[in-house]
PyMOL Python script that loads the backbone (N, CA, C, O; Angstrom):
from pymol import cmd

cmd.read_pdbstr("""\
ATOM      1  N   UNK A   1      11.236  32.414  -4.431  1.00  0.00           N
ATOM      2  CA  UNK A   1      10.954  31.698  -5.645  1.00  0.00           C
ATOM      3  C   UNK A   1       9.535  32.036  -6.103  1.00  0.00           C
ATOM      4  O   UNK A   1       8.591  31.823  -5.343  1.00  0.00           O
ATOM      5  N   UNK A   2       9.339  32.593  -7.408  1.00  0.00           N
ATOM      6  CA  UNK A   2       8.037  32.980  -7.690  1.00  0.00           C
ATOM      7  C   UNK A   2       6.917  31.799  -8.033  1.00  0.00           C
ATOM      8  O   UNK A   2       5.703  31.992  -8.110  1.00  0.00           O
ATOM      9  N   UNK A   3       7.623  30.499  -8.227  1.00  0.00           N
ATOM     10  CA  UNK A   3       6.416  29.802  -8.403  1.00  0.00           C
ATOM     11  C   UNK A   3       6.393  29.032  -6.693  1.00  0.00           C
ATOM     12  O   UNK A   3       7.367  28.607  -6.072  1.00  0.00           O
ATOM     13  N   UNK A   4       4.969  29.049  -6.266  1.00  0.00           N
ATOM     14  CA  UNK A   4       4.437  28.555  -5.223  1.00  0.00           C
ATOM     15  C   UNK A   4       3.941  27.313  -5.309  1.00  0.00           C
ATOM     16  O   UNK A   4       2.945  27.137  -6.012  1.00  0.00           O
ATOM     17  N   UNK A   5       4.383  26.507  -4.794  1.00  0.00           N
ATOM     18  CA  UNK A   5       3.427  25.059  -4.456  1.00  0.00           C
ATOM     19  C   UNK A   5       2.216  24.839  -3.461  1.00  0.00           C
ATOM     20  O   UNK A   5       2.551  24.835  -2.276  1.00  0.00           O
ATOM     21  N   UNK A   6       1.271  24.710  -3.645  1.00  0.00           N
ATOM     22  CA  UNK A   6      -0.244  24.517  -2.923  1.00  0.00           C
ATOM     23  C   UNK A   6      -0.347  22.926  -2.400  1.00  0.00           C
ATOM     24  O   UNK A   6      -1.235  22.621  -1.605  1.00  0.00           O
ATOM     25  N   UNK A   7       0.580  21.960  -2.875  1.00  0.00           N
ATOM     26  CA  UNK A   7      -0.276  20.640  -1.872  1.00  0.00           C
ATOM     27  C   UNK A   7      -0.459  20.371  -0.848  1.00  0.00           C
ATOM     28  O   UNK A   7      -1.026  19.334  -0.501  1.00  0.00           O
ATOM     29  N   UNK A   8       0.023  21.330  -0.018  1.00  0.00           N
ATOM     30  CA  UNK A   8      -0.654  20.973   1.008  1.00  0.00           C
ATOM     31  C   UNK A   8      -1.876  21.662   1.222  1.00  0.00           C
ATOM     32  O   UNK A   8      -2.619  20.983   1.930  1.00  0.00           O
ATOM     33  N   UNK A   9      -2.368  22.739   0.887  1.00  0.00           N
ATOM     34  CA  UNK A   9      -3.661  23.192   0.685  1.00  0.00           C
ATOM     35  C   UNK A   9      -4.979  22.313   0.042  1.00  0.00           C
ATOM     36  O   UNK A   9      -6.115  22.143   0.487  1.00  0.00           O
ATOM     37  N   UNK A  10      -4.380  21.880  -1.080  1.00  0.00           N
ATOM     38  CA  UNK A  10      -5.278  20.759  -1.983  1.00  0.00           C
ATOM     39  C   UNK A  10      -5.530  19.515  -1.268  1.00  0.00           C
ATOM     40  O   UNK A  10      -6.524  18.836  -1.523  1.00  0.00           O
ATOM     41  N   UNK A  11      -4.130  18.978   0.176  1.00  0.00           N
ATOM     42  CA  UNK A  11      -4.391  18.010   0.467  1.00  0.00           C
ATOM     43  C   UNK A  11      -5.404  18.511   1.922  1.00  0.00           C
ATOM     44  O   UNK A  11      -6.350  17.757   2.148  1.00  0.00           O
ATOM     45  N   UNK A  12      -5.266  19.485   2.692  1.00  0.00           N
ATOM     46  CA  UNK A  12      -6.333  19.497   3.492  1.00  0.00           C
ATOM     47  C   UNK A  12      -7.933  19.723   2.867  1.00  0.00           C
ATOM     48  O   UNK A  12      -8.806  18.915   3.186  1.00  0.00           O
ATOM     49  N   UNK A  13      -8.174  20.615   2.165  1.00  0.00           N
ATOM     50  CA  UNK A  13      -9.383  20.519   1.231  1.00  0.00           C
ATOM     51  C   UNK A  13     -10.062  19.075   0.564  1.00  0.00           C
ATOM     52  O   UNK A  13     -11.184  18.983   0.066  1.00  0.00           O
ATOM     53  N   UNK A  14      -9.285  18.244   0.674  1.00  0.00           N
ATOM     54  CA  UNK A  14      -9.315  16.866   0.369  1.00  0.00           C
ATOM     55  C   UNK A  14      -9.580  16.165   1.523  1.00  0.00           C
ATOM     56  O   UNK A  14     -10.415  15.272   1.382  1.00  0.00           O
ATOM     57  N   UNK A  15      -9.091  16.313   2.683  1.00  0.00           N
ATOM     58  CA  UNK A  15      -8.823  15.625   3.682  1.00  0.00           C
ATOM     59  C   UNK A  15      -8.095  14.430   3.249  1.00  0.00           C
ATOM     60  O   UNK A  15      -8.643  13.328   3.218  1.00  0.00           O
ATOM     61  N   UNK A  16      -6.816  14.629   2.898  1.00  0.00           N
ATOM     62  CA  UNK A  16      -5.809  13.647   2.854  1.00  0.00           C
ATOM     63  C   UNK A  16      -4.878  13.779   3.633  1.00  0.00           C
ATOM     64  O   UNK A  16      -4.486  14.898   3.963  1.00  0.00           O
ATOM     65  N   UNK A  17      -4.278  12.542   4.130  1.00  0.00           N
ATOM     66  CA  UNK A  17      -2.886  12.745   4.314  1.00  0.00           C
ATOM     67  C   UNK A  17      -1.508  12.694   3.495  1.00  0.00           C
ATOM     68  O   UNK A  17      -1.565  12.380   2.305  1.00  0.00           O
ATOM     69  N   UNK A  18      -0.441  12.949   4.007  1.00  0.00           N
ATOM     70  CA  UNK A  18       1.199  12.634   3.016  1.00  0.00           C
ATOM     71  C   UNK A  18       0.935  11.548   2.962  1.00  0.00           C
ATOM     72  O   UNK A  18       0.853  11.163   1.795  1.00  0.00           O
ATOM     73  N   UNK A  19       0.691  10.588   3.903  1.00  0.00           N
ATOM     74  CA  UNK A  19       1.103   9.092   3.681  1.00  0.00           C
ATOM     75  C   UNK A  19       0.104   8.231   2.933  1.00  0.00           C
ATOM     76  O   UNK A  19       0.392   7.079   2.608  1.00  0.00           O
ATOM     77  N   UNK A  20      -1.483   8.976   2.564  1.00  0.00           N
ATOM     78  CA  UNK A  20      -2.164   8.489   1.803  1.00  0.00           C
ATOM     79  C   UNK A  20      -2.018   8.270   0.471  1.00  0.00           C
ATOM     80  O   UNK A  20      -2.085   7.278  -0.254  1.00  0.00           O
ATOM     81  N   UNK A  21      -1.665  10.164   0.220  1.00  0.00           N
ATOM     82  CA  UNK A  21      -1.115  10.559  -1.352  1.00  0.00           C
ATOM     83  C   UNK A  21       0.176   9.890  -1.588  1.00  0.00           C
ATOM     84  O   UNK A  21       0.328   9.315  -2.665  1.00  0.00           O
ATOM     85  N   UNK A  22       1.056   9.893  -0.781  1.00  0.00           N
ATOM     86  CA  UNK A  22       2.339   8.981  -1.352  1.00  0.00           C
ATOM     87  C   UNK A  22       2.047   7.416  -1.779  1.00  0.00           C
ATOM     88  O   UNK A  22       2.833   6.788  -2.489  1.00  0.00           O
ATOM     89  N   UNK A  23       0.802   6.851  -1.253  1.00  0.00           N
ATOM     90  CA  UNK A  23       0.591   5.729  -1.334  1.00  0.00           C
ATOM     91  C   UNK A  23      -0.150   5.669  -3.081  1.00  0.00           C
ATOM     92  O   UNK A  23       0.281   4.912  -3.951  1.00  0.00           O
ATOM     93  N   UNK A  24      -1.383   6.700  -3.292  1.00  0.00           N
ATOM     94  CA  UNK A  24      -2.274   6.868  -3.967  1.00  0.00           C
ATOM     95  C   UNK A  24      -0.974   7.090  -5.435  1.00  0.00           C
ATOM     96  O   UNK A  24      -0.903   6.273  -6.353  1.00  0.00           O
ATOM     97  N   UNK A  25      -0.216   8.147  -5.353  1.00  0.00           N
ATOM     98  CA  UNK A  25       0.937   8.416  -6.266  1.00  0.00           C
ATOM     99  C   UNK A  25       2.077   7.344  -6.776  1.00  0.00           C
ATOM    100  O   UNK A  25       2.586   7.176  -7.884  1.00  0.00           O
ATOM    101  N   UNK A  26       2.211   6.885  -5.889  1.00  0.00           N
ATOM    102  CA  UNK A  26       3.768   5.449  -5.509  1.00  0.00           C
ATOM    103  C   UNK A  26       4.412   6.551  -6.143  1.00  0.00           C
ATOM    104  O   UNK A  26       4.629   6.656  -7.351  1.00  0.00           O
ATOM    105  N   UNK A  27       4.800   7.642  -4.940  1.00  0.00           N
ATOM    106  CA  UNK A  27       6.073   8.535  -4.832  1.00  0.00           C
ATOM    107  C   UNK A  27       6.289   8.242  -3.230  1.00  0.00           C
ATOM    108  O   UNK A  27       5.429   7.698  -2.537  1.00  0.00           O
ATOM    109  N   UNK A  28       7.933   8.811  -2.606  1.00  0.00           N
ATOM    110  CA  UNK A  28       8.017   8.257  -1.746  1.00  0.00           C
ATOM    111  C   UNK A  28       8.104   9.735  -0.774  1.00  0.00           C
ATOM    112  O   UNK A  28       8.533  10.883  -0.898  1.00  0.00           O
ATOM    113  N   UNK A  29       7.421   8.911   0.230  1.00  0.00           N
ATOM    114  CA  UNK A  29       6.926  10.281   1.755  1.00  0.00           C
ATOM    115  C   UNK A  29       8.133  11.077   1.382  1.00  0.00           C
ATOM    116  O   UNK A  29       7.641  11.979   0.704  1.00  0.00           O
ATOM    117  N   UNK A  30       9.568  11.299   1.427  1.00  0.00           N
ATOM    118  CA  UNK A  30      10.588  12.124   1.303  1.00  0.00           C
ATOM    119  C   UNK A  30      10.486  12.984  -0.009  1.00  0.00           C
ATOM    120  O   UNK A  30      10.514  14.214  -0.006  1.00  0.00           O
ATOM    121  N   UNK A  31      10.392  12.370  -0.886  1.00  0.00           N
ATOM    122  CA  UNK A  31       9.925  13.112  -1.956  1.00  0.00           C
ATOM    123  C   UNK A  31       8.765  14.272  -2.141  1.00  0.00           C
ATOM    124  O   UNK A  31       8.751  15.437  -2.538  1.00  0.00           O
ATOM    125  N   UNK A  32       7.761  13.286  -1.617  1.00  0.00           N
ATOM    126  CA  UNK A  32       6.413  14.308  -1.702  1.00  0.00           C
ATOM    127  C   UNK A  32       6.942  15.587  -0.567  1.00  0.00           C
ATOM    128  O   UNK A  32       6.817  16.795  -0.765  1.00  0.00           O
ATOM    129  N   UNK A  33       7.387  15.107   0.315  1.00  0.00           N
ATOM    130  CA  UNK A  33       7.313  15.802   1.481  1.00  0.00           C
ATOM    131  C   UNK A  33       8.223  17.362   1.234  1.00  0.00           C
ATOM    132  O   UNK A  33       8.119  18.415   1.865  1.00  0.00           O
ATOM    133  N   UNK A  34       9.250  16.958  -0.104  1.00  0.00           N
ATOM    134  CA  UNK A  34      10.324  17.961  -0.686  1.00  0.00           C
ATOM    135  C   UNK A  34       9.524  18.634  -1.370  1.00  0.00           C
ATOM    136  O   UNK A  34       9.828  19.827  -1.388  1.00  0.00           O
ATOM    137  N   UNK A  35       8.338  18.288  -2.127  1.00  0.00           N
ATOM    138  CA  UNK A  35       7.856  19.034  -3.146  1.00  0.00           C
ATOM    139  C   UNK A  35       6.571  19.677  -2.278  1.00  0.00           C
ATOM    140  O   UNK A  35       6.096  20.718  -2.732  1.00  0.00           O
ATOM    141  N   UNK A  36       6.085  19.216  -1.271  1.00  0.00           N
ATOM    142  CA  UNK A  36       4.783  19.823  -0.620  1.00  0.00           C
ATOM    143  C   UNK A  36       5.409  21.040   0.399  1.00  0.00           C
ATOM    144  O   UNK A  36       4.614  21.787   0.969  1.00  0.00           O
ATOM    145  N   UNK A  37       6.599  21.168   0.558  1.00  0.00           N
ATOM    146  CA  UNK A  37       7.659  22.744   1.060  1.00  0.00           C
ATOM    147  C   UNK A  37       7.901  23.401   0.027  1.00  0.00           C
ATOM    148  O   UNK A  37       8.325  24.547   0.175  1.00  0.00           O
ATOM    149  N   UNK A  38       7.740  22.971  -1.060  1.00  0.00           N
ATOM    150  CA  UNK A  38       8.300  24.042  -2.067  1.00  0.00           C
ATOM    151  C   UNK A  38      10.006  23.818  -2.375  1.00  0.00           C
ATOM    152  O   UNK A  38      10.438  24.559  -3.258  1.00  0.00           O
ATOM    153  N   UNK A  39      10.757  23.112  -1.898  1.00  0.00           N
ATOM    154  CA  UNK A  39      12.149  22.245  -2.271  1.00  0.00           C
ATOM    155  C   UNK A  39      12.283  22.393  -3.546  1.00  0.00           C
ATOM    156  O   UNK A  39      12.933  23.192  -4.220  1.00  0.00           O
ATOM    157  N   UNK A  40      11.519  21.438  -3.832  1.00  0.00           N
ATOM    158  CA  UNK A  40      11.459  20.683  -5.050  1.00  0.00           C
ATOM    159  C   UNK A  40      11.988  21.397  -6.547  1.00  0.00           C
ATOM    160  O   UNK A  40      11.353  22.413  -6.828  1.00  0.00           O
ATOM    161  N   UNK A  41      12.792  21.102  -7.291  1.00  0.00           N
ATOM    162  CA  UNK A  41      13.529  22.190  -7.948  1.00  0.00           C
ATOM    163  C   UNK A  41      12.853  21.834  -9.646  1.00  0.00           C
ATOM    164  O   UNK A  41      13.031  22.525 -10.649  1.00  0.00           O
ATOM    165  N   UNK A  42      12.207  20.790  -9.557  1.00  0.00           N
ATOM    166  CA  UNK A  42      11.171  20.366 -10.396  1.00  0.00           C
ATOM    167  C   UNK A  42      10.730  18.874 -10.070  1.00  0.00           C
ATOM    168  O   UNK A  42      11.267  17.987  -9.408  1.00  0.00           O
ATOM    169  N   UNK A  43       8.985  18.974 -11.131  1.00  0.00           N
ATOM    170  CA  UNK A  43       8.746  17.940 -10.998  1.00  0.00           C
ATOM    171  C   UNK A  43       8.130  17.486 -12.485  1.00  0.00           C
ATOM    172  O   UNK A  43       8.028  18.160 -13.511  1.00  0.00           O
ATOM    173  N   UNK A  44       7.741  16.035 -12.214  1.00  0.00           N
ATOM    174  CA  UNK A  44       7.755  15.441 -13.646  1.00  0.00           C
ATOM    175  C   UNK A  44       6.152  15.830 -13.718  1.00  0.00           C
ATOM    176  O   UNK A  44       5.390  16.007 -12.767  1.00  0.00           O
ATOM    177  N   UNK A  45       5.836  15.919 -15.288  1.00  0.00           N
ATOM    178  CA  UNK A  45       4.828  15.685 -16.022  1.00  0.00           C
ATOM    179  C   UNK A  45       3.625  14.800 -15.212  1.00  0.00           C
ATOM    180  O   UNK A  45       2.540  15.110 -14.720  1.00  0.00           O
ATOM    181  N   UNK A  46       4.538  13.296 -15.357  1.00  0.00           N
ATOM    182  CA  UNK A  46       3.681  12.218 -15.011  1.00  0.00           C
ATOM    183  C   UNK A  46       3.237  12.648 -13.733  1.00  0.00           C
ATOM    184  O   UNK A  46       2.108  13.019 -13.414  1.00  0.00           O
ATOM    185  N   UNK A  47       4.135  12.565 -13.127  1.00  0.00           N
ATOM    186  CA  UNK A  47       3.931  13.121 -10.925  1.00  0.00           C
ATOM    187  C   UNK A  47       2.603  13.754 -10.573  1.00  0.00           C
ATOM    188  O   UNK A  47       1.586  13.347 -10.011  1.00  0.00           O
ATOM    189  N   UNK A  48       3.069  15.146 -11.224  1.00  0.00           N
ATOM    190  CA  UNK A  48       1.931  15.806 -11.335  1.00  0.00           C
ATOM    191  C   UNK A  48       0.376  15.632 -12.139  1.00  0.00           C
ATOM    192  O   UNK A  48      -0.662  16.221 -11.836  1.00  0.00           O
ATOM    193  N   UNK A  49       0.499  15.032 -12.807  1.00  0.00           N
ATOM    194  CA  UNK A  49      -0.779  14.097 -13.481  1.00  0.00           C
ATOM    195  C   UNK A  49      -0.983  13.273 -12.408  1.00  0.00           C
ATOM    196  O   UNK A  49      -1.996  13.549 -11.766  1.00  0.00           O
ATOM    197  N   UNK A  50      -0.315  12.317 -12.000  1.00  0.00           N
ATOM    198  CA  UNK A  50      -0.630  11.124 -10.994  1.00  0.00           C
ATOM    199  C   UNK A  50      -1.177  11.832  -9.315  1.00  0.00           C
ATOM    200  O   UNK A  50      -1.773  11.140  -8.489  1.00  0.00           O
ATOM    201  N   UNK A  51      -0.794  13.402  -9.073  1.00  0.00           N
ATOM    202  CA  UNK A  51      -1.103  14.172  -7.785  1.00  0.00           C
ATOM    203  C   UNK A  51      -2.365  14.639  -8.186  1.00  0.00           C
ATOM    204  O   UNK A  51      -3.165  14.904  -7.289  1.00  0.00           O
ATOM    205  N   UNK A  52      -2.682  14.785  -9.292  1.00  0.00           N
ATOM    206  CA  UNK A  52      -3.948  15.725 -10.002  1.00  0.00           C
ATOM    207  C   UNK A  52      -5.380  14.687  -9.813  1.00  0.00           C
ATOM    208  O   UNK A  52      -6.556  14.761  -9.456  1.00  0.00           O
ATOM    209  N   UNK A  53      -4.378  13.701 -10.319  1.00  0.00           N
ATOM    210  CA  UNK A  53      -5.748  12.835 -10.547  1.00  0.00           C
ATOM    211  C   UNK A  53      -6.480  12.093  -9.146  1.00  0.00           C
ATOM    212  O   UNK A  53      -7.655  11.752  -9.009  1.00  0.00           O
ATOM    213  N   UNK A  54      -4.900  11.939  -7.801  1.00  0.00           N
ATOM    214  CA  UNK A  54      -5.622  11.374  -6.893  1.00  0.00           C
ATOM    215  C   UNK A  54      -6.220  12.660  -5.744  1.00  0.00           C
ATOM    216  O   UNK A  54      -6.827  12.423  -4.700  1.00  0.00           O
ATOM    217  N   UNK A  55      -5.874  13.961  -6.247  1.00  0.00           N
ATOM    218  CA  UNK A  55      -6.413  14.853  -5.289  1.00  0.00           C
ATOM    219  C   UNK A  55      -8.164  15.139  -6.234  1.00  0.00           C
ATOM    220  O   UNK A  55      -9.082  15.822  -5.780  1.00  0.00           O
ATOM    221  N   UNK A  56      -8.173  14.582  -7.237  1.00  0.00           N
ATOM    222  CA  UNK A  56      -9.222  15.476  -8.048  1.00  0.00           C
ATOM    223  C   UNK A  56      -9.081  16.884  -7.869  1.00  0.00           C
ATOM    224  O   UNK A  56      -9.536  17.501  -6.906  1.00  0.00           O
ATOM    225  N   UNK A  57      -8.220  17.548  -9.148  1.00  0.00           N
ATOM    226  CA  UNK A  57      -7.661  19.026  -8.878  1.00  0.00           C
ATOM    227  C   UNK A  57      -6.561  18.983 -10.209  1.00  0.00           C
ATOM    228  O   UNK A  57      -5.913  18.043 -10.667  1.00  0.00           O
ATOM    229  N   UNK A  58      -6.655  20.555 -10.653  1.00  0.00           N
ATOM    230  CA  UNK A  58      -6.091  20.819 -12.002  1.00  0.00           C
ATOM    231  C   UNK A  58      -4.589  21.206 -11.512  1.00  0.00           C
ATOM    232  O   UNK A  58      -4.424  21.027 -10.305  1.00  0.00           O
ATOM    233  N   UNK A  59      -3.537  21.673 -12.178  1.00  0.00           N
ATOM    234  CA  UNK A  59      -2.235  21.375 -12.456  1.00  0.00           C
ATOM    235  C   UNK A  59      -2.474  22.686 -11.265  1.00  0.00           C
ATOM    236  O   UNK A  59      -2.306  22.600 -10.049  1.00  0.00           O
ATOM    237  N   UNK A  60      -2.947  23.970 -12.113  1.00  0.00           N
ATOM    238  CA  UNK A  60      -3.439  25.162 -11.219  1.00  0.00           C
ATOM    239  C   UNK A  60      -3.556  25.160  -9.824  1.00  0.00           C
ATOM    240  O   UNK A  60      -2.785  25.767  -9.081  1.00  0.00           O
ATOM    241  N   UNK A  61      -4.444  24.534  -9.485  1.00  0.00           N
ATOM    242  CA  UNK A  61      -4.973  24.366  -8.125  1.00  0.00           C
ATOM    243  C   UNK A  61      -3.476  24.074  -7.605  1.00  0.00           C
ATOM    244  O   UNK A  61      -3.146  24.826  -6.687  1.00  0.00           O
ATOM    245  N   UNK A  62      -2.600  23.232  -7.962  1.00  0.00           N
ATOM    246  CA  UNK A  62      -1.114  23.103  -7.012  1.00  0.00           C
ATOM    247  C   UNK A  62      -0.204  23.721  -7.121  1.00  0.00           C
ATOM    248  O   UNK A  62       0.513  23.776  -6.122  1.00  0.00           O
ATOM    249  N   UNK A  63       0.196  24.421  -8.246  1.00  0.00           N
ATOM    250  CA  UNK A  63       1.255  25.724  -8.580  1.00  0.00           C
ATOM    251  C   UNK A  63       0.732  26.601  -9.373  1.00  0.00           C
ATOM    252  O   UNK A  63       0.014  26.712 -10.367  1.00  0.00           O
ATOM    253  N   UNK A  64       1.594  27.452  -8.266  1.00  0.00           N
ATOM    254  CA  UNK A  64       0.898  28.862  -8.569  1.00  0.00           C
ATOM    255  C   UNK A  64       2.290  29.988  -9.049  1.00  0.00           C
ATOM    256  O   UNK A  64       3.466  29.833  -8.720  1.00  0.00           O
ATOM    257  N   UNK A  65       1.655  31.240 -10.003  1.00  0.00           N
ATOM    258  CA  UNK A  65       3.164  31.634 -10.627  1.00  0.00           C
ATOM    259  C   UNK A  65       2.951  33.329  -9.341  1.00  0.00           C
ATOM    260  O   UNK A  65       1.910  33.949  -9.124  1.00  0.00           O
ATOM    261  N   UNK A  66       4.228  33.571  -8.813  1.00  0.00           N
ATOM    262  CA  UNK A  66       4.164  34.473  -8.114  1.00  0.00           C
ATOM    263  C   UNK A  66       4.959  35.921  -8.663  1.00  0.00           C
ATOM    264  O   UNK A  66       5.830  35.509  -9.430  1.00  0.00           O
ATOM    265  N   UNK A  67       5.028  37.299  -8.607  1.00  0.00           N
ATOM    266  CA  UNK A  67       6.137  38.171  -8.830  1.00  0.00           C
ATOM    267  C   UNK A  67       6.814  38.369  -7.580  1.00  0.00           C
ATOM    268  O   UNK A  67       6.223  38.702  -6.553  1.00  0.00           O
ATOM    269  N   UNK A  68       7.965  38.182  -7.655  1.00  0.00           N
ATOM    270  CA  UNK A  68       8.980  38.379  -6.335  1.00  0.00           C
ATOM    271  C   UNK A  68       8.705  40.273  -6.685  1.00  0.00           C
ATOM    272  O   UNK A  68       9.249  41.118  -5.974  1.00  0.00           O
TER     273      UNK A  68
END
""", "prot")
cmd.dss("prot")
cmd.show_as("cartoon", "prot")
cmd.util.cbc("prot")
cmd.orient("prot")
């Protein structure tokens, strides 16, 4: 899949945990946990605003576009 997901990169650079950001977001550990593997087959607008704002970090910093 050419687009890459980074949260878990953004969340060690942070020193966060899943269970912080799921708290900080009110998304649930299973969820985040689908989208921080790269699962995730999309995500919302808001989500990602609400991940942005509690990692302090641009849309960028968490997906990234790749060429297979």
């Amino acid at each position: 899949m050419p687009i890459i997901v980074n949260l878990d990169v953004m969340m060690a650079k942070r020193k966060m945990s899943l269970n912080e950001l799921s708290e900080k977001v009110d998304i649930t550990l299973s969820n985040l946990s689908i989208l921080k593997t790269g699962k995730a087959k999309a995500v919302r607008f808001s989500t990602l605003e609400a991940i942005c704002q509690a990692l302090d970090c641009q849309p960028g910093d968490i997906l990234e576009f790749r060429e297979e």
